[in-house]
C-alpha positions as CSV (number, residue, x, y, z in Angstrom):
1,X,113.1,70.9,10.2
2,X,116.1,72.3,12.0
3,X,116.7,74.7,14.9
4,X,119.3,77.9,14.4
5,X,120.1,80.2,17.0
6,X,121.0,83.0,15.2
7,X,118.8,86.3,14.0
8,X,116.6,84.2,12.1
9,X,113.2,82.1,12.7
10,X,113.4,79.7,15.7
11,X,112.4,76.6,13.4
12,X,113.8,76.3,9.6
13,X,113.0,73.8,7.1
14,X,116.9,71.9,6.1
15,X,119.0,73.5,3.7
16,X,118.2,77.1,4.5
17,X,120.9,79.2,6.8
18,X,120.4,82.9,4.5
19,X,119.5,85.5,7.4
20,X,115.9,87.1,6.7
21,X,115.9,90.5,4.8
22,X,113.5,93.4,6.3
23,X,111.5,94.7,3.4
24,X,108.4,97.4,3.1
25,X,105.4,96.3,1.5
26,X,106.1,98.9,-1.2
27,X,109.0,97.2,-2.2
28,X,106.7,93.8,-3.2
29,X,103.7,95.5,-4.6
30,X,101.9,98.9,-4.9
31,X,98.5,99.9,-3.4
32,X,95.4,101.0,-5.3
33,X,91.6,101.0,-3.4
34,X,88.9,99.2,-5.4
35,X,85.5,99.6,-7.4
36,X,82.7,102.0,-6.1
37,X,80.2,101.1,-8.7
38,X,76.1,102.1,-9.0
39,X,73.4,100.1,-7.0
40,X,72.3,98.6,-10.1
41,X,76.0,97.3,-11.6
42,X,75.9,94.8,-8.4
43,X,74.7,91.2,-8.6
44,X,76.0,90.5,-12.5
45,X,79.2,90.4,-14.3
46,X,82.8,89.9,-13.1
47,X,83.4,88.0,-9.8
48,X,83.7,90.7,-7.1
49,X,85.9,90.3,-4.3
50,X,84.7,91.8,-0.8
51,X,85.6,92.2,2.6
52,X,83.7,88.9,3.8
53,X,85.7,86.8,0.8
54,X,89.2,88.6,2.5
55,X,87.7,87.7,5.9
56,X,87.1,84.0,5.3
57,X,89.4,81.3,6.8
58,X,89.0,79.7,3.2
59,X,91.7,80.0,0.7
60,X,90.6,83.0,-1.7
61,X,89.9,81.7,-5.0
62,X,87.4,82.7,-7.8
63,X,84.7,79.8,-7.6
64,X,84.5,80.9,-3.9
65,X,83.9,84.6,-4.3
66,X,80.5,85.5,-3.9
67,X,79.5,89.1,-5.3
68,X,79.7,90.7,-8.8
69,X,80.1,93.7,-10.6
70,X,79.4,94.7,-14.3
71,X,81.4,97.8,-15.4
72,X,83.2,98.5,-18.6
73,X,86.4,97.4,-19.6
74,X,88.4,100.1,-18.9
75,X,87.6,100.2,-15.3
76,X,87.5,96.2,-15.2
77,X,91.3,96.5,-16.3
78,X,92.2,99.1,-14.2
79,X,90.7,96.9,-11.1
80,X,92.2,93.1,-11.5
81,X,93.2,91.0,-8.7
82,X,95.1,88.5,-10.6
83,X,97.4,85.6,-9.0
84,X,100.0,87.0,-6.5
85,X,98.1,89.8,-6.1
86,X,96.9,90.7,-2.2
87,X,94.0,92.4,-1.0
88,X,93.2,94.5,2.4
89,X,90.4,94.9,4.6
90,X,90.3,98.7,4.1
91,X,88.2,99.8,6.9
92,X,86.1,98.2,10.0
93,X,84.9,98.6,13.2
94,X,86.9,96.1,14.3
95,X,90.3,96.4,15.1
96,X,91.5,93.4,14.6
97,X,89.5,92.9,10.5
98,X,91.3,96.3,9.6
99,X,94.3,95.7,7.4
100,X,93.7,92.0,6.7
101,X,95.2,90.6,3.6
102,X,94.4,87.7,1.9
103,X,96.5,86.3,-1.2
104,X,94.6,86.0,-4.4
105,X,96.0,81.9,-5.6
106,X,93.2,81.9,-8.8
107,X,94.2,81.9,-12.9
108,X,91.0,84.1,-13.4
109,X,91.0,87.5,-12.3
110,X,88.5,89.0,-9.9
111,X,87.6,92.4,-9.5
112,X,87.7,94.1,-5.7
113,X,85.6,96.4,-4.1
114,X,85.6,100.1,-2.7
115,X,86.1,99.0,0.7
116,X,89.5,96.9,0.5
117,X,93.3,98.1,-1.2
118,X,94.9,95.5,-3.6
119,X,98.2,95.4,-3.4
120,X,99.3,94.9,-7.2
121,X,102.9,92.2,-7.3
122,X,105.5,94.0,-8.9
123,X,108.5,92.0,-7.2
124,X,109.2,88.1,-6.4
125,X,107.3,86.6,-3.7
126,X,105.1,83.7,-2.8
127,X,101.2,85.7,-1.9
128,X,100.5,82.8,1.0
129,X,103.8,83.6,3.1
130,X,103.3,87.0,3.1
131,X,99.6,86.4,3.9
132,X,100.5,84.8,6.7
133,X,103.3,87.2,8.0
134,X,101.1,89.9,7.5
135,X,98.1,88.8,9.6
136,X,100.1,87.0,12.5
137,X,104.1,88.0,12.9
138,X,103.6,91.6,11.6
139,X,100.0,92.3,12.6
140,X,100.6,94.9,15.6
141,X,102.0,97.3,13.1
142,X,98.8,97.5,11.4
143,X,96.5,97.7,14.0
144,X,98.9,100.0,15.5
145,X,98.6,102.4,12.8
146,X,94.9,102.1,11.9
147,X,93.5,105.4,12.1
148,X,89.4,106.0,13.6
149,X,87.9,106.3,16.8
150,X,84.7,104.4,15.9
151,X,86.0,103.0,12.7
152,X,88.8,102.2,11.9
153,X,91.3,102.3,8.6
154,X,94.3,102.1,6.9
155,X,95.5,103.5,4.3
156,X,97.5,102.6,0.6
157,X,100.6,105.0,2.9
158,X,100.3,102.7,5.9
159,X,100.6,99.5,4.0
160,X,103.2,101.0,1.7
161,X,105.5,101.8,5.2
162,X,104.6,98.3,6.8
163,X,107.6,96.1,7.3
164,X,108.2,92.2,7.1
165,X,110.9,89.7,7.1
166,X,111.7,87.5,4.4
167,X,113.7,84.8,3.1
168,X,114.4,83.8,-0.3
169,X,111.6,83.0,-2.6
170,X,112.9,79.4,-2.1
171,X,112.3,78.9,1.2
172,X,109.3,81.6,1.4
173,X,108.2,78.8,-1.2
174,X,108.5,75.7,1.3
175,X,107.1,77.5,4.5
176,X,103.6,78.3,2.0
177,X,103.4,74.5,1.3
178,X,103.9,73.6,4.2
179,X,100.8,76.0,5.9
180,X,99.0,75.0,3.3
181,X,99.2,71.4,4.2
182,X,98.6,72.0,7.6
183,X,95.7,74.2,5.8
184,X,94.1,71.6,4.5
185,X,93.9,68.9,7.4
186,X,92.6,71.4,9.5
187,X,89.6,72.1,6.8
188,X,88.8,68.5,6.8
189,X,88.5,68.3,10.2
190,X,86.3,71.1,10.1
191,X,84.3,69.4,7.1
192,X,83.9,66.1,9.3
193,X,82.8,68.1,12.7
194,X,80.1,70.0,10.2
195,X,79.0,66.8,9.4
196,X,77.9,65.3,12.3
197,X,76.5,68.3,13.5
198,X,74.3,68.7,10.7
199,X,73.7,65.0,11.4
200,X,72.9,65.8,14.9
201,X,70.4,68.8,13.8
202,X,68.6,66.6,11.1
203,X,68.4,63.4,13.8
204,X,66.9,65.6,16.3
205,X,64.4,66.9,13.3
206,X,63.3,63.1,12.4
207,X,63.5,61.5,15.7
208,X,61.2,63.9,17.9
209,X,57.5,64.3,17.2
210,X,56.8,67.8,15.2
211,X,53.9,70.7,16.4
212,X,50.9,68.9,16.6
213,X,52.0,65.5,16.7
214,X,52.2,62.6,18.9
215,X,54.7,60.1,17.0
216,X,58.2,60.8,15.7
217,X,59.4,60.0,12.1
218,X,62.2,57.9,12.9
219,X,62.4,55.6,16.1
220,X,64.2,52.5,17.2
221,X,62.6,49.4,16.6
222,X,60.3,47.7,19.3
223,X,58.2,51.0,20.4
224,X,55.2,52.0,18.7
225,X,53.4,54.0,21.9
226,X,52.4,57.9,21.3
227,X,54.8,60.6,23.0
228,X,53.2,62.8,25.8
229,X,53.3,66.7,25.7
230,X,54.8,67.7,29.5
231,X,55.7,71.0,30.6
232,X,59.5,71.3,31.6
233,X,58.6,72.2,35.3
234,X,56.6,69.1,35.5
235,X,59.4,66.9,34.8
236,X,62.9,68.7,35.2
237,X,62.0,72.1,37.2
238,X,64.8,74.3,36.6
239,X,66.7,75.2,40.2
240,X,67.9,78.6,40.7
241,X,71.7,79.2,42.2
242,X,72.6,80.5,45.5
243,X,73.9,84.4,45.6
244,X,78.0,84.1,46.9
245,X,79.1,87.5,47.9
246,X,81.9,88.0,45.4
247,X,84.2,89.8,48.7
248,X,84.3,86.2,49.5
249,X,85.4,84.6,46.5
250,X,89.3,82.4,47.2
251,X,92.1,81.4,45.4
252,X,91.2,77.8,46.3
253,X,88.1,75.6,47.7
254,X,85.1,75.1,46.3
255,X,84.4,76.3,42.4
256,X,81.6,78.5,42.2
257,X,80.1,77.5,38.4
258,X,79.1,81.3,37.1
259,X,77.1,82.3,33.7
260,X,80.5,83.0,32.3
261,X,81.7,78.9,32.7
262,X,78.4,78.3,30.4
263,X,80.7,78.1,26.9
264,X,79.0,78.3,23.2
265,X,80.7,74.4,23.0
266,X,78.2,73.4,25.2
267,X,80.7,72.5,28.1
268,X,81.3,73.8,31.5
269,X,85.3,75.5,31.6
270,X,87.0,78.3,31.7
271,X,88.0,80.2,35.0
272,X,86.4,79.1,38.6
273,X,85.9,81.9,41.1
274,X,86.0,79.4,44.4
275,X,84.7,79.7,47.7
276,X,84.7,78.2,51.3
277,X,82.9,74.8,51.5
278,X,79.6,75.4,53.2
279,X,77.2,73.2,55.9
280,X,74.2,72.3,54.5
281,X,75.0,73.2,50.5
282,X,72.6,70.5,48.8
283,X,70.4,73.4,47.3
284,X,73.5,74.5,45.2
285,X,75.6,71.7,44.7
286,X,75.8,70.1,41.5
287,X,76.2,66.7,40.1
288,X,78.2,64.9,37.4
289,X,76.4,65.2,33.8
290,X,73.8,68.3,35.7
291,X,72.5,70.3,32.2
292,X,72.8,74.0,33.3
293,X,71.2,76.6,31.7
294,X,72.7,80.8,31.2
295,X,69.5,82.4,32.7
296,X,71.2,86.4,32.0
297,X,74.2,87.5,30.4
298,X,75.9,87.3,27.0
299,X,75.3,83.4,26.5
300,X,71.0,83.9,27.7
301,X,69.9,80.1,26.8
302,X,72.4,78.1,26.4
303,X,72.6,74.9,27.8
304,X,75.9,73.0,29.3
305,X,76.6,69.9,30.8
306,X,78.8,69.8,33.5
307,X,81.3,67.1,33.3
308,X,82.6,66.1,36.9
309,X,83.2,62.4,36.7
310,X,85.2,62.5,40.4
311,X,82.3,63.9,41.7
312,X,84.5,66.5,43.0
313,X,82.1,69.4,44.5
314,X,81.0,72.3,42.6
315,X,78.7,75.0,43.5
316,X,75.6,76.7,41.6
317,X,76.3,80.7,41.3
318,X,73.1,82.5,41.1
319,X,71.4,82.9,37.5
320,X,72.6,79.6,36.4
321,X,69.4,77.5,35.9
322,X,70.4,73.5,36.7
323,X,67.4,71.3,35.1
324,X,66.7,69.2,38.3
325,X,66.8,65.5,37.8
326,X,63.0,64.0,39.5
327,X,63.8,60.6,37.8
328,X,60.8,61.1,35.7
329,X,62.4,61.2,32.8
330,X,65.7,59.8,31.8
331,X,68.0,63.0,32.4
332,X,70.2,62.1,29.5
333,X,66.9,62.5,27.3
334,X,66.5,66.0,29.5
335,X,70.2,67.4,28.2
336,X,69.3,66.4,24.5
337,X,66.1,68.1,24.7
338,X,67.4,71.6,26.4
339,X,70.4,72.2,23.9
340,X,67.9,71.4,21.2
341,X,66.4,73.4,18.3
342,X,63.1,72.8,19.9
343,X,64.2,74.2,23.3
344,X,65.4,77.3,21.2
345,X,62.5,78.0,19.6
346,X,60.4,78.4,22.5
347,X,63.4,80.4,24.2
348,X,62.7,82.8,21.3
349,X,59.8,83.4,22.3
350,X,60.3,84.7,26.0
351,X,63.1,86.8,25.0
352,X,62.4,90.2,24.6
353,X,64.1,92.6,21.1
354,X,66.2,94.9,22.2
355,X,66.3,94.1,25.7
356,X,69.2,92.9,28.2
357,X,68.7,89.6,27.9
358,X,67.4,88.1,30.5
359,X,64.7,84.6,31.6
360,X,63.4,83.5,34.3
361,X,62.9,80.1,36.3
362,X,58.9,80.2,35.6
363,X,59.0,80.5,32.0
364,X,61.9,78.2,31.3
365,X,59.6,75.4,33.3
366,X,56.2,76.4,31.3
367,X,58.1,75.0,27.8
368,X,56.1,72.3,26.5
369,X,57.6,69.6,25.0
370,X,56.7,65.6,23.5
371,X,58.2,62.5,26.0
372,X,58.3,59.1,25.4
373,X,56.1,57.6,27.9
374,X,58.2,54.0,27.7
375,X,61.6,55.3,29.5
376,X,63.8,52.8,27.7
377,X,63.2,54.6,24.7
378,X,63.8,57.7,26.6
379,X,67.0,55.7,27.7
380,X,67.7,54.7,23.8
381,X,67.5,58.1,22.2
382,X,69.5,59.6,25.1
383,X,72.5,58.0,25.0
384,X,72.4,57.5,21.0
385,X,72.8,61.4,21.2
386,X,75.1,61.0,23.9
387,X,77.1,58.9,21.7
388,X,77.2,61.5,18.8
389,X,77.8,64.3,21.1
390,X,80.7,62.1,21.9
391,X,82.2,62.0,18.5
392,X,81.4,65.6,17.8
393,X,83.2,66.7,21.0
394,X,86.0,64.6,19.6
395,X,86.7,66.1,16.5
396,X,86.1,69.4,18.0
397,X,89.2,69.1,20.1
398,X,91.1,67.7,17.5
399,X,90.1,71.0,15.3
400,X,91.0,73.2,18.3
401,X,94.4,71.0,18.8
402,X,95.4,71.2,15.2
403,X,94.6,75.7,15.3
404,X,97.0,75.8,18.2
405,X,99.7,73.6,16.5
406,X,99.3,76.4,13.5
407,X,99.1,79.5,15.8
408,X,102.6,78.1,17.7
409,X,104.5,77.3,14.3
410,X,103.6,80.7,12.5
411,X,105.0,81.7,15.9
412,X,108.7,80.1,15.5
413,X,109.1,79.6,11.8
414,X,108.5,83.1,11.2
415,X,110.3,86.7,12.1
């Protein structure tokens, strides 16, 4: 790739020096909104295209589309998607799904529903590249024109007056393999990280006893002994934090971990709110490895582990939970346990419907669950988990690494 300095994309492919052409949408294609059929015409005939096919991150192709519709032929021909055609998210109640296009890359045809636009080809382009323009370089124009105060829309006259930059079919052509590519590694990586967690969910399955039962399926070899049902509180009470007046909070000091630093990733991050280091702080300080727990809030129940190898000090904000460590049981085996499916299950069950969600200390510690009474099996099954967390950790950050090389090139190879 080369760099050029004048009016065009930051980053070009060799061989290319043509400026970029400005072009409305209705100069590529023209606009039609899809199929409102009867109840019973759903769930047979043609392939269907809907909003959640447009919304996928998958490449939109006929084996992957997942409704139907059976209507007669003269509607069916009015209402093709064929190859190079586009189609739009026609209306959401989120601003950001409103207007999204997704090229249609499939020989066979598809149908589309009521609640997206095709845009029909009727000029030279490749359908990925403008994809891609539309729903990253030129998106503001679309959500800037969306219509709805609750819901929002756009219309086949919005679309037709959006405007894009493009280069020659040639080099729109290069730029589409070239996403594609990136396309590609970037689902495998994703295939691989689905892997081992649904390795990680059937493990946990197998190698902890189910209801009722003393002995798991799977075990390493050399331990034979029944599990023990224990309550939570009697081996890993879960501490309560300490209430820091937010008038206090500094630029600098001592980082206060908050319910908002509990991430769905299952790590600790994000932004610190910090405070003056205090005398006597052993009730809220926090160790290297502590499992933490969301006790209110937005992410209720889920479990983190802090990861402070300098044993740098951090400090326990109110309504984060930290499962103490009594050296009962091994404390690895305690963080396997708390982010697992069995942990969740009895969560369910202390959440209320409908309500702000919300748990307490008490009935986090009255979860029952099985132990191994030998702790160097607790000490086995801890860190074989630890391992795979490991390696799923891993592959997530080379997923997130590969999305931010995409998001910064569609920032500099396009206009």
């Amino acid at each position: 790739m080369s760099e050029h300095k004048e009016n065009v994309p930051k980053i070009r492919f060799p061989g290319f020096t043509d400026t970029w052409e400005q072009r409305k949408l209705s100069d590529l294609m023209f606009f039609s909104n899809g199929i409102n059929a009867p109840k019973q015409s759903y769930g047979k005939g043609r392939k269907m295209i809907s909003v959640m096919d447009i919304l996928s991150k998958e490449l939109l192709t006929y084996e992957k589309i997942k409704g139907s519709v059976k209507v007669d032929n003269k509607i069916e021909q009015k209402n093709k998607v064929e190859k190079g055609d586009l189609v739009f998210v026609r209306s959401s109640e989120i601003r950001e799904e409103v207007g999204w296009a997704k090229a249609y890359l499939q020989e066979e045809y598809a149908l589309y529903s009521g609640f997206s636009i095709r845009g029909k080809k009727k000029s030279s382009y490749d359908a990925y590249f403008i994809e891609l323009s539309l729903n990253h370089t030129h998106r503001n124009q679309i959500e800037r024109k969306a219509g709805g105060s609750t819901r929002f829309n756009v219309s086949q006259e919005i679309l037709n007056n959006i405007i894009i930059s493009e280069p020659t079919l040639k080099e729109q052509v290069k730029i589409s393999e070239f996403f594609r590519g990136l396309d590609n590694i970037i689902t495998l990586h994703q295939s691989m990280l689905n892997k081992f967690k649904n390795l990680k969910t059937g493990l946990l399955q197998e190698m902890f006893p189910k209801n009722g039962e003393e002995f798991p399926e799977v075990r390493f070899p050399g331990f034979n002994d029944a599990w023990e049902q224990r309550t939570l509180g009697e081996v890993s009470p879960l501490r309560g934090g300490y209430a820091f007046q937010s008038s206090c909070f500094k630029e600098s000091g001592v980082p206060i971990i908050k319910i908002s630093n509990i991430l769905f990733n299952e790590e600790v991050g994000g932004e610190y709110a910090y405070y003056e280091e205090q005398l006597n702080d052993s009730k809220y300080t926090l160790p290297d490895g502590a499992a933490l727990l969301a006790m209110s809030g937005a992410t209720t129940g889920k479990v983190s582990i802090l990861k402070n190898s300098n044993n740098k000090k951090m400090y326990q904000n109110q309504r984060v939970g930290y499962f103490s460590d009594l050296n009962i049981i091994d404390y690895t085996f305690i963080s396997i346990i708390t982010r697992s499916q069995l942990f969740t299950n009895q969560l369910k069950s202390v959440l209320v419907a409908g309500a702000q969600p919300n748990i307490s200390s008490k009935e986090v510690d009255s979860f029952e669950f099985y132990f191994p009474t030998n702790k160097e099996e607790q000490i086995r099954i801890g860190g074989f988990f630890k391992e795979l967390d490991h390696l799923i950790t891993l592959h997530q950050r080379k997923l997130e690494h590969l999305q931010e090389q995409k998001k910064a090139l569609l920032q500099q190879m396009f206009i």
